[in-house]
C-alpha positions in Angstrom: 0.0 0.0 0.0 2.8 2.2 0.9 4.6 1.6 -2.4 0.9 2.6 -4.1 1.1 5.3 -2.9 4.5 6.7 -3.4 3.7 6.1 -7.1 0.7 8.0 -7.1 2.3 11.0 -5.5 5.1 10.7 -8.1 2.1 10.4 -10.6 0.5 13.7 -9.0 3.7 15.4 -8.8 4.7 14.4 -12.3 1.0 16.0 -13.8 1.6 19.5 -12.0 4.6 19.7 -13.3 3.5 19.3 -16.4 0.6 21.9 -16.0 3.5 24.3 -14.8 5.4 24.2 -17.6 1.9 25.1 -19.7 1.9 28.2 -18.0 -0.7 30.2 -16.2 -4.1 31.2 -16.6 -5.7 34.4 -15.0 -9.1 35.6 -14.9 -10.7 38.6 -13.2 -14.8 39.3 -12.5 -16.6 41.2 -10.5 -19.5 39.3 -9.5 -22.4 42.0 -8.6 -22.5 42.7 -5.0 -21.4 39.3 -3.4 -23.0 39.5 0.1 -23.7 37.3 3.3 -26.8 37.7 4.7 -25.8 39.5 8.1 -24.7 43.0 8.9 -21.3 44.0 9.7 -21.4 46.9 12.0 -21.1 50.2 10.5 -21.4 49.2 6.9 -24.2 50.2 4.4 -25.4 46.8 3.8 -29.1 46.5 4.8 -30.3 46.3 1.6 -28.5 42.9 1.0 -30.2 41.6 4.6 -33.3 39.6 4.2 -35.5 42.0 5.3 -33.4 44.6 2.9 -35.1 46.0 -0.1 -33.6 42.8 -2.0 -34.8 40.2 0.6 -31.4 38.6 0.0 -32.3 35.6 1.4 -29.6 32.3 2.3 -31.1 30.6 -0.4 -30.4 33.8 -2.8 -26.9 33.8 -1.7 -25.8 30.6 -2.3 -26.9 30.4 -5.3 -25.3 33.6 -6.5 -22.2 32.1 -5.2 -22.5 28.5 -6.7 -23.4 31.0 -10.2 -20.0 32.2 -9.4 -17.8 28.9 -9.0 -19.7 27.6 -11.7 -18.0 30.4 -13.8 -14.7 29.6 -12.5 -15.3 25.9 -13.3 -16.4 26.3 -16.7 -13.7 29.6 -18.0 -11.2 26.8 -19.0 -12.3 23.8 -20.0 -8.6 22.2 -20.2 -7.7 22.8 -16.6 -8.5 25.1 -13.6 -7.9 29.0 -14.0 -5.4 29.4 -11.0 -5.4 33.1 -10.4 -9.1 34.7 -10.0 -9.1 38.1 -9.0 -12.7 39.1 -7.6 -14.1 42.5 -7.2 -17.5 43.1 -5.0 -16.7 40.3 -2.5 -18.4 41.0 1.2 -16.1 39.4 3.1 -14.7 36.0 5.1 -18.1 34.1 5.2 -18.5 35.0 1.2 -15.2 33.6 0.4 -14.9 30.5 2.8 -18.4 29.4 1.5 -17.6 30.0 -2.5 -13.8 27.8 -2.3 -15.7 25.2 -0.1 -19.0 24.5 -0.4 -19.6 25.2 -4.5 -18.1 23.7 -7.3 -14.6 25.0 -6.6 -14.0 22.4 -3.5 -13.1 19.9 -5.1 -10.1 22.6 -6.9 -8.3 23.4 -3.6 -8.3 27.1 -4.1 -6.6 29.4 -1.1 -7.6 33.3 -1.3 -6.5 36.7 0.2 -8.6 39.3 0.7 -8.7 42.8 1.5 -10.9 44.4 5.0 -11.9 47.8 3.4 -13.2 51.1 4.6 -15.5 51.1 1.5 -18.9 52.1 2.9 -21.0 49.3 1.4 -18.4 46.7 2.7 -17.2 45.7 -0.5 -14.0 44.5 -0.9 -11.4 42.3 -3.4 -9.6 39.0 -3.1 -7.3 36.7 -5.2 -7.9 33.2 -5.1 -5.1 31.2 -6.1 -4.1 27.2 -6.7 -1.7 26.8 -4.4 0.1 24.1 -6.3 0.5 26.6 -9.1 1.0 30.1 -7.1 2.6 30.4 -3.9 2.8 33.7 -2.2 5.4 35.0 -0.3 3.9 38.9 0.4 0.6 40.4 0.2 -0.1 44.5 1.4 -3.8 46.0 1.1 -2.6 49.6 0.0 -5.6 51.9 1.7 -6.0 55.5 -0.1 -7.2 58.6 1.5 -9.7 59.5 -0.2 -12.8 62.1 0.5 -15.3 58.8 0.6 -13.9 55.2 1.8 -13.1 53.3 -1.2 -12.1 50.2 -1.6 -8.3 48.6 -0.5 -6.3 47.7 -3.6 -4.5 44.5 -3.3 -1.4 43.5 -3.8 0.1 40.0 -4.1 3.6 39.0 -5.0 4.5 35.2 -5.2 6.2 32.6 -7.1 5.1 30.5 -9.9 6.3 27.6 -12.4 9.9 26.4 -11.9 13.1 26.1 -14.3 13.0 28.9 -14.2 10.7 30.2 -11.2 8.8 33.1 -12.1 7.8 35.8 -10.1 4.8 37.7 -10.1 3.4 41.0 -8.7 -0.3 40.8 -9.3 -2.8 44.3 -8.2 -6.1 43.6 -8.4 -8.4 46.9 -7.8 -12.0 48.1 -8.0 -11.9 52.0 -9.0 -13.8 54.3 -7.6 -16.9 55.3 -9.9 -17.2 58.4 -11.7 -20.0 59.3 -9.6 -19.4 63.0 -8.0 -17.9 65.5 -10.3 -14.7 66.7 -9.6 -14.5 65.2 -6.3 -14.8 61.5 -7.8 -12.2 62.2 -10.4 -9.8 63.2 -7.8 -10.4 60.3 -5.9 -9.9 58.0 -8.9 -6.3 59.8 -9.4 -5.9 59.0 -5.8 -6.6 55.7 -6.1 -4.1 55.1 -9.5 -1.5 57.4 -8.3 -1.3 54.7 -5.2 -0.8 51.9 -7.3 2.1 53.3 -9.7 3.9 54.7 -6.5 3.7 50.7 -5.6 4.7 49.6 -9.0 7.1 51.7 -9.2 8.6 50.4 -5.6 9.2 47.4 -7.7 10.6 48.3 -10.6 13.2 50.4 -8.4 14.1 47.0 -7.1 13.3 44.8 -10.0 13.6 46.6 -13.4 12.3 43.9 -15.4 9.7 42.8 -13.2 6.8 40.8 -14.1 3.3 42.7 -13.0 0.0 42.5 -13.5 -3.0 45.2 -12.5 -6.3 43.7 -13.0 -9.8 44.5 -12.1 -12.5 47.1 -12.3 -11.5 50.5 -13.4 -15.0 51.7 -14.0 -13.6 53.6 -16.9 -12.5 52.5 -20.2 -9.1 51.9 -21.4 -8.9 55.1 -23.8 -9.5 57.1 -20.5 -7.0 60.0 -20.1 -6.2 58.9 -16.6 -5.5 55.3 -17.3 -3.4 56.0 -20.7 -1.2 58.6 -18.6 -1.1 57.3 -15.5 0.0 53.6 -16.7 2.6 54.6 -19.2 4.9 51.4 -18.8 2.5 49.3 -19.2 0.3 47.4 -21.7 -3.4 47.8 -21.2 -4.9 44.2 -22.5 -8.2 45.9 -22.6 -7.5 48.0 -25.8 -6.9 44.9 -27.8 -10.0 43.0 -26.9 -12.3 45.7 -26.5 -11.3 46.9 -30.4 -13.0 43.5 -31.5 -16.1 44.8 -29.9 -16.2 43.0 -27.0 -17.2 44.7 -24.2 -17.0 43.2 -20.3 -20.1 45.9 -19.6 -23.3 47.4 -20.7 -24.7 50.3 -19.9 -27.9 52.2 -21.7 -27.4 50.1 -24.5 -23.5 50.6 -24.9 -20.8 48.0 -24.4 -17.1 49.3 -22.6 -14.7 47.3 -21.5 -14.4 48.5 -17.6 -12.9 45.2 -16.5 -9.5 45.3 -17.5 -5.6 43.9 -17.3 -2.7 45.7 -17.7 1.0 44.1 -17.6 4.4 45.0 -17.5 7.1 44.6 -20.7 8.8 41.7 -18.3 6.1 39.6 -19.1 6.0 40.6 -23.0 9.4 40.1 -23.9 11.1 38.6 -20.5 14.6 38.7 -20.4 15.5 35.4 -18.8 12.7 33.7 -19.9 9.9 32.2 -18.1 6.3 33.3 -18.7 5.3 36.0 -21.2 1.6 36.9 -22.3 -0.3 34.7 -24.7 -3.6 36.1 -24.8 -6.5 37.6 -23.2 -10.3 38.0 -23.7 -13.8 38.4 -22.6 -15.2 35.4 -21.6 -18.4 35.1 -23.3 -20.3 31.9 -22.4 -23.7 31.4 -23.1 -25.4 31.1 -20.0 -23.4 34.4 -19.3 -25.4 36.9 -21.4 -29.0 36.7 -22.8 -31.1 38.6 -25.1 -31.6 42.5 -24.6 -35.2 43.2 -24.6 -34.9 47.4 -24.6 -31.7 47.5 -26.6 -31.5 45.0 -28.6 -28.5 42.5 -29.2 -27.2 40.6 -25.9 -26.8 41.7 -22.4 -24.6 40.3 -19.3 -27.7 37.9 -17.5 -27.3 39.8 -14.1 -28.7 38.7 -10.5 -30.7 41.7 -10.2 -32.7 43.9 -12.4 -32.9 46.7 -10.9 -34.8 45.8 -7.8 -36.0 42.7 -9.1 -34.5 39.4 -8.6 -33.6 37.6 -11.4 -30.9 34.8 -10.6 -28.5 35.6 -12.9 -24.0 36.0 -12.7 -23.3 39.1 -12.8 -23.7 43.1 -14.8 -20.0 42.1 -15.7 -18.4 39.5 -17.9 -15.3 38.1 -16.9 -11.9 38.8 -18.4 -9.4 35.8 -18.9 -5.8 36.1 -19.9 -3.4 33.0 -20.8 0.2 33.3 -20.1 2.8 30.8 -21.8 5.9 29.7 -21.1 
């Protein structure tokens, strides 16, 4: 029995190995106000309590979250993504429930997680396959802003082997454009945080690999992004000039959701991963017909106040990197 079972961890050991030297996959999504059903003290979250305005019931919750691993599940239908950067996450409870009681248990996923001032509660995570992506730092980077917004996160780690790659990754939910000047400033805030950070690395390591991913709740042709994010690449203004949008809104598609990397992992110097390529993921359970504005829309969980047991107003965004 013992001797089994040496050879099966051989075997096991053998098949991520293999996967490792495919590369890595990377998807981010932000699933449309992921909420428990309880109030955390001093957060604006009644209307997602079951007496809210949305009655968001246990029942409603766990199936917006098994909607969510079932997304996860089905984005790759080779093997699992193994870095999933979520935006509009509650919390602890949301988390623990969607990596152990959904679809994605059986997948072994870890996560991180920021604890936000936002004032709805809403926060972002990374979940990560730890056989594929181990960390060795994470940060929340908290901005001072005129209205709590959300943490970004920051996650570097180690990936792959022969050679070992390392990877910054950001993942970030934007505040809206919502409030004039005021909002705008905030925004600038909020980006002027995360390329003081990047830049922190670069000081150290020049050619490092880094990815920013998440909701920018502006599109990729946006002044602020295009001069803020000067060394790198902005994924989104490839895939969003083949008309697909991550977003709709009165009719219009934008691509909000968005990735942006660093030259080290377009043309790496010593090797090791380097962008393949990156799109909306448009399944068909994902969107359905647009009744107003014709064409297709993302199937959402809420229509306005009306429940309607959908994903999410967002489509997900997946990128492949290759060794």
């Amino acid at each position: 029995m013992g001797v089994f079972l040496f050879f099966i961890g051989l075997l096991w050991l053998f098949a991520v190995g293999q996967i490792q030297a495919q590369g890595l996959t990377v998807m981010t999504y932000n699933c449309e106000n992921a909420f428990d059903t309880i109030h955390d003290e001093g957060k604006r979250d009644e209307e997602y309590l079951p007496e809210g305005t949305r009655h968001w019931t246990r029942h409603r919750m766990y199936e917006k979250l098994k909607n969510i691993g079932k997304v996860i599940v089905a984005a790759d239908t080779l093997r699992p993504i193994d870095l999933i950067g979520l935006e509009e996450v509650e919390n602890d409870t949301v988390l623990t429930y969607l990596t152990r009681r959904t679809a994605l248990s059986a997948l072994g996923y870890e996560y991180l997680m920021t604890q936000s001032p936002d004032q709805r509660g809403i926060d972002v995570a990374l979940l990560y396959n730890p056989l594929m992506f181990r960390p060795i730092h994470h940060d929340c980077i908290r901005i001072d802003t005129s209205r709590p917004t959300r943490d970004v996160l920051h996650v570097c780690g180690i990936t792959g082997r022969n050679p070992v790659d390392t990877l910054d990754i950001y993942v970030v939910h934007l505040p809206s454009k919502l409030g004039g000047a005021t909002g705008e400033q905030n925004r600038r805030k909020v980006v002027d945080a995360i390329t003081a950070s990047t830049d922190s690395v670069f000081a150290v390591r020049p050619a490092a690999k880094i990815l920013i991913m998440g909701d920018f709740n502006d599109g990729p042709t946006s002044e602020l992004l295009q001069t803020s994010f000067r060394r790198f690449r902005n994924l989104a203004t490839e895939y969003s000039s083949k008309g697909e949008g991550s977003y709709k809104y009165q009719g219009d598609w934008d691509t909000i959701d968005q990735m942006l990397i660093s030259e080290g992992l377009i043309n790496p110097s010593g090797g090791g991963l380097r962008f393949h390529e990156a799109k909306v993921l448009l399944l068909p359970f994902l969107v359905e017909t647009d009744a107003e504005y014709g064409g297709r829309k993302p199937n959402r969980t809420f229509e306005g106040y009306n429940y309607h047991g959908g994903f999410s107003d967002h489509l997900p965004v997946v990128m492949k990197l290759k060794k």
